[in-house]
C-alpha positions as CSV (number, residue, x, y, z in Angstrom):
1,X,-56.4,7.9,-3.7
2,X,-58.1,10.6,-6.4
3,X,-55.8,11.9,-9.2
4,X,-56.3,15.4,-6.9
5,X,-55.1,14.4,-3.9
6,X,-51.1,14.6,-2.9
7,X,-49.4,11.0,-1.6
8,X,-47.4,13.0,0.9
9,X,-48.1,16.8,2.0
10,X,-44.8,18.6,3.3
11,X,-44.4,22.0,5.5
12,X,-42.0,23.4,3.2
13,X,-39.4,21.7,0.4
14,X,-36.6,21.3,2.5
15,X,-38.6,18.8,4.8
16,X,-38.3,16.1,2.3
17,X,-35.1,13.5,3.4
18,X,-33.3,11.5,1.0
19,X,-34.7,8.3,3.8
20,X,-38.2,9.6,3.1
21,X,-37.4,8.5,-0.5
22,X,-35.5,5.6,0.1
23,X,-38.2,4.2,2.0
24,X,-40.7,4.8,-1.5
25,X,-38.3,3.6,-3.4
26,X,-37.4,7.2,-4.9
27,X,-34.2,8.0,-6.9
28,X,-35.1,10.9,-8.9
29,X,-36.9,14.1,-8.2
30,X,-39.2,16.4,-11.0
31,X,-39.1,20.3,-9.2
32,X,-41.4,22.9,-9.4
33,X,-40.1,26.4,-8.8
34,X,-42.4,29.1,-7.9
35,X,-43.5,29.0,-4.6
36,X,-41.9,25.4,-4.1
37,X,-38.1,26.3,-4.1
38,X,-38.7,29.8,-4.1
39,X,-41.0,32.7,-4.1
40,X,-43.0,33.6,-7.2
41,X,-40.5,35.3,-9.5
42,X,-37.8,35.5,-7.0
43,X,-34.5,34.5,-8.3
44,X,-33.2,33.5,-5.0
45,X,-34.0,29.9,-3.9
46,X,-35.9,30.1,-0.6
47,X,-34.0,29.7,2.9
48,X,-31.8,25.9,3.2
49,X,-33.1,25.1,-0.6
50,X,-29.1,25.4,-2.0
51,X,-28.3,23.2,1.1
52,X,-30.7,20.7,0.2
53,X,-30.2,20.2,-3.2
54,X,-26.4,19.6,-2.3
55,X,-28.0,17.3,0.5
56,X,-30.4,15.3,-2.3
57,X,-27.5,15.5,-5.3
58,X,-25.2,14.0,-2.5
59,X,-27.2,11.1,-1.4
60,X,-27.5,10.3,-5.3
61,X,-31.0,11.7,-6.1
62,X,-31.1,13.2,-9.2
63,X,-33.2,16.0,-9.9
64,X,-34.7,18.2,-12.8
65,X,-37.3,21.5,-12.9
66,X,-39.8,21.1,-14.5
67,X,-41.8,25.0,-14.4
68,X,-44.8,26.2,-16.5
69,X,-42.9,29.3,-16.8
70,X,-40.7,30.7,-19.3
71,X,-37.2,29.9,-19.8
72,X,-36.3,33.1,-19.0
73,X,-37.2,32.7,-15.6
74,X,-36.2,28.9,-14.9
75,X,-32.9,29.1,-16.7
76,X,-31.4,31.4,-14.2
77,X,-32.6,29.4,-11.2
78,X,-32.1,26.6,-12.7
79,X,-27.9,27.0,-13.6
80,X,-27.7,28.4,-10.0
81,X,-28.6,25.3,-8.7
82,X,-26.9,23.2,-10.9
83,X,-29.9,21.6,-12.5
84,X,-31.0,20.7,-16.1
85,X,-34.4,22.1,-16.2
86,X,-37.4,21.9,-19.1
87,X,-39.5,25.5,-19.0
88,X,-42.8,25.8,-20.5
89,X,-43.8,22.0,-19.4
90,X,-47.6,22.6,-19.6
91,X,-48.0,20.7,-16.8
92,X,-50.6,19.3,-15.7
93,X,-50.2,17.7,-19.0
94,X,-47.5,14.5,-19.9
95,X,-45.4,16.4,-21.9
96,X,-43.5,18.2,-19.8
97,X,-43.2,15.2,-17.1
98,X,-41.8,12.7,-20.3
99,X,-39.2,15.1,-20.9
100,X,-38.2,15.4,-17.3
101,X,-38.4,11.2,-16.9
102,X,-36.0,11.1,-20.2
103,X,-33.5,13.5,-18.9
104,X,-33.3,11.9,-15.0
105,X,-33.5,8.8,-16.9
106,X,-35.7,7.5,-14.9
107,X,-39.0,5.9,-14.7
108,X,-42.7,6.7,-13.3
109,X,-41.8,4.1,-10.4
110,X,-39.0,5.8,-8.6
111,X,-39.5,9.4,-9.5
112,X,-42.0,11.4,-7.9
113,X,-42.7,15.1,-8.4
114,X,-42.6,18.0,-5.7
115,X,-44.8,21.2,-6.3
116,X,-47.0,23.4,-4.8
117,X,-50.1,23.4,-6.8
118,X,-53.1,20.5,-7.1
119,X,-53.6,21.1,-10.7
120,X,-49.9,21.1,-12.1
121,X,-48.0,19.5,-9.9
122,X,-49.9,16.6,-8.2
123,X,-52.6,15.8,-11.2
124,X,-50.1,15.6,-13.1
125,X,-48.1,13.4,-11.3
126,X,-50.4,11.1,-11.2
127,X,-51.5,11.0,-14.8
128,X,-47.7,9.9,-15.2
129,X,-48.0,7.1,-12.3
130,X,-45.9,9.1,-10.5
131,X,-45.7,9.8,-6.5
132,X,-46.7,13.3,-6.0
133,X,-44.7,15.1,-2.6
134,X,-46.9,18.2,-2.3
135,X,-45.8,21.0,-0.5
136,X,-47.8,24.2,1.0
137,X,-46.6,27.6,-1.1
138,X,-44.1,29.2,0.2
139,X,-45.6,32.4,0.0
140,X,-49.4,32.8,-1.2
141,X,-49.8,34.9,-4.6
142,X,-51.9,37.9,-4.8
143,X,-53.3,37.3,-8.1
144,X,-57.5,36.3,-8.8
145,X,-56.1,33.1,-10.8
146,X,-54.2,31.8,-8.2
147,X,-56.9,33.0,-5.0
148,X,-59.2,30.8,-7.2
149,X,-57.1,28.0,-7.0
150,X,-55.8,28.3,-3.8
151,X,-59.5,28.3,-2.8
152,X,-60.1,25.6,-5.0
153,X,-56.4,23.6,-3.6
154,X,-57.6,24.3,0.5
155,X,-60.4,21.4,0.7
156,X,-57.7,18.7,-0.5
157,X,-54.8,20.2,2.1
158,X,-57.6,20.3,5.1
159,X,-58.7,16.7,4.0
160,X,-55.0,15.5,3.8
161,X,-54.3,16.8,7.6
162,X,-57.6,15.6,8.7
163,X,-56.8,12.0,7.4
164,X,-53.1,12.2,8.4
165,X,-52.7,14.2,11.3
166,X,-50.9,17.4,9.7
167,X,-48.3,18.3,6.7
168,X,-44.6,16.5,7.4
């Protein structure tokens, strides 16, 4: 599988099950925010995202943000969830992703990362060896940046269905 193309497409956050990651061998979670566990700038997690954090935190997963955005915004979001959080991660690049493996304490093999976007989340998921759990934005930005790369993103989501009969 390409360094572009997600291990595991999802419908929406909340479809990801702590057996889904038992069966992968998954204890730790890396967490996008914007359009993953909410919308764009919103400061309220989306619909059954507070549940499942309980849900994941209960069934021992551990979990951290890790956002391109500003502390400002993740820091908020973050402490209402009850999550450590690194802002600014550059993602796609390592940097961010080391400091999220060192806080979970965890390692490439059991952590995977959940995110919305190709060219963050899952590239750089795998440039860390990690398992990335794509999911389809929550709500689609209006911005020419992201059109592009939503354009750009739709070739690898329609290829993903194709080859596995839909998102999970």
């Amino acid at each position: 599988m390409g360094l572009l193309n997600p291990d595991y497409l999802f419908k929406k956050t909340t479809n990801i099950t702590p057996d889904f990651l038992a069966k992968l061998g998954i204890k730790n979670l890396i967490l996008d925010v914007d359009n993953t566990l909410a919308t764009h700038g919103n400061p309220q997690p989306a619909p059954g995202v507070e549940e499942w954090i309980k849900l994941m935190k209960d069934s021992g997963i551990k979990l951290v943000i890790a956002s391109n955005n500003y502390a400002k915004r993740v820091a908020p979001f973050a402490d209402r969830l009850g999550l450590d959080y690194i802002s600014f991660s550059v993602k796609p690049s390592p940097l961010g992703f080391s400091k999220a493996l060192k806080k979970l304490d965890g390692s490439a093999k059991d952590t995977a990362v959940v995110g919305d976007q190709i060219l963050t989340d899952v590239l750089g998921a795998h440039l860390m060896g990690m398992k990335a759990l794509m999911v389809l934005a929550i709500l689609e930005e209006g911005t020419p940046g992201f059109k592009i790369k939503r354009r750009f993103e739709k070739g690898y989501i329609e290829k993903y269905i194709r080859e596995h009969g839909g998102a999970l």
